[in-house]
C-alpha positions in Angstrom: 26.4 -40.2 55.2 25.7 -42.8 51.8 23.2 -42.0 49.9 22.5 -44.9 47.6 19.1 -44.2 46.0 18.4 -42.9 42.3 17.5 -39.6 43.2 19.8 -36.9 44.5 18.3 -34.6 46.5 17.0 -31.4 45.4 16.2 -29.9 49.2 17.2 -29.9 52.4 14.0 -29.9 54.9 13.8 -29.0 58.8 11.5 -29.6 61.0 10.9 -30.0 65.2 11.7 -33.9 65.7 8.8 -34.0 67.7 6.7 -33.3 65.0 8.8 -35.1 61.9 5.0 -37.1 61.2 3.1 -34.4 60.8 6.5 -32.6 58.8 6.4 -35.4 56.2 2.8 -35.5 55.9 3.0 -32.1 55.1 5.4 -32.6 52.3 3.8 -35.6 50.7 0.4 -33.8 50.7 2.0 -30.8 48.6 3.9 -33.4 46.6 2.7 -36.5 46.6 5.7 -37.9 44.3 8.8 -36.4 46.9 11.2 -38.7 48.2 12.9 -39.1 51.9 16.6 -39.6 50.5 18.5 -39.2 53.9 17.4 -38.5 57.4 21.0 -36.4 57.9 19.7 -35.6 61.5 16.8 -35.6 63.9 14.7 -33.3 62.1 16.9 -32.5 58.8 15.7 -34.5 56.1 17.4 -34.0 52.8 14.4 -34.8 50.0 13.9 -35.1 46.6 11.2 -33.6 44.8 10.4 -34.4 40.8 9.2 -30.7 40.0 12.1 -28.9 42.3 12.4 -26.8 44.6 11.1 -24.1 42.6 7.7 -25.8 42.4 7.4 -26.4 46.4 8.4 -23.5 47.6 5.9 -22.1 45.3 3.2 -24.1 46.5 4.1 -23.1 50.2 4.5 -19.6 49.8 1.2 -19.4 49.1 -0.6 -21.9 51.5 2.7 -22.3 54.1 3.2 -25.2 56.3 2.6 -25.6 60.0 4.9 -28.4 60.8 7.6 -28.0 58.3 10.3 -25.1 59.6 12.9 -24.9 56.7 13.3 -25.7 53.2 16.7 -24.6 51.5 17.7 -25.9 48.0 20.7 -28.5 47.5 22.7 -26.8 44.3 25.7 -28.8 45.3 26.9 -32.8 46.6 30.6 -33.1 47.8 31.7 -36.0 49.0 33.6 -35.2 52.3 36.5 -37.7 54.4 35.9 -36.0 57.4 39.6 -34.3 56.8 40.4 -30.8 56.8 40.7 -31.7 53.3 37.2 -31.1 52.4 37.1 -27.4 53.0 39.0 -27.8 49.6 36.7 -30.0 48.1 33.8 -27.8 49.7 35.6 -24.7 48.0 36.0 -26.4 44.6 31.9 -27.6 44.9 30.9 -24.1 45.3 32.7 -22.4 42.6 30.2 -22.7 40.4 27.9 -21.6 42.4 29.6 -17.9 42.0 28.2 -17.5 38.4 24.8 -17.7 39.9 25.2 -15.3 42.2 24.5 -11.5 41.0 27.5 -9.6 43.1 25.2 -6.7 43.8 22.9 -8.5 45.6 23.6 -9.8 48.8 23.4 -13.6 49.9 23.9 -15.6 52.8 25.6 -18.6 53.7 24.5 -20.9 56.7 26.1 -24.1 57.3 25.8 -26.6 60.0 27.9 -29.9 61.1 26.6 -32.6 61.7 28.7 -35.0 64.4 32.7 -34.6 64.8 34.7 -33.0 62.2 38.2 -31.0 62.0 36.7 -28.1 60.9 33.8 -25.8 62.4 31.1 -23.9 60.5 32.8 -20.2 60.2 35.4 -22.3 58.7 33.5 -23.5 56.2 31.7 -20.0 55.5 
């Protein structure tokens, strides 16, 4: 997937394709200023939001959304070549991500692939 707009996006967003309408209405009423980057799949929308993540999942812990199922920040953008070479670029991406993480707390790492690659999830993870 391209992404050629002036926003990166900030969150990843899920919803039942049968109900994507209602999913983005629900966004756009809790932030009227968010923008649809990528549709990455039926139902995964990857969005950016001015205020941040922070700010909407904020908002929707207090009055939560009926439509939308998932939200998830987006810390990290790697571009990938559909090679097995990207679970080294993957790797290198989320290194950073380590001196966010407090090691006596415990995280969790879900990943999903989208179309045909060399490499499956549990790879990945």
């Amino acid at each position: 997937m391209t992404v050629d707009v002036s926003n990166s996006p900030n969150l990843i967003l899920t919803c039942d394709v049968d109900f994507f309408d209602l999913a983005t209405e629900e966004l756009f009423a809790a932030a009227a200023d968010a923008e649809i980057v990528a549709t990455v799949e039926d139902g995964v929308m990857a969005i950016y939001v001015p205020n941040g993540f922070v700010d909407l999942a904020e908002r929707w812990r207090k009055a939560p959304p009926i439509f939308v199922r998932h939200i998830c920040p987006v810390n990290v953008i790697a571009p990938l070549r559909a090679s097995r070479d990207d679970l080294y670029a993957i790797r290198d991406a989320a290194k950073p991500l380590a001196d966010v993480l407090d090691p006596d707390l415990p995280f969790s790492v879900q990943t999903r692939i989208f179309g045909e690659l060399p490499y499956k999830p549990f790879d990945i993870n």
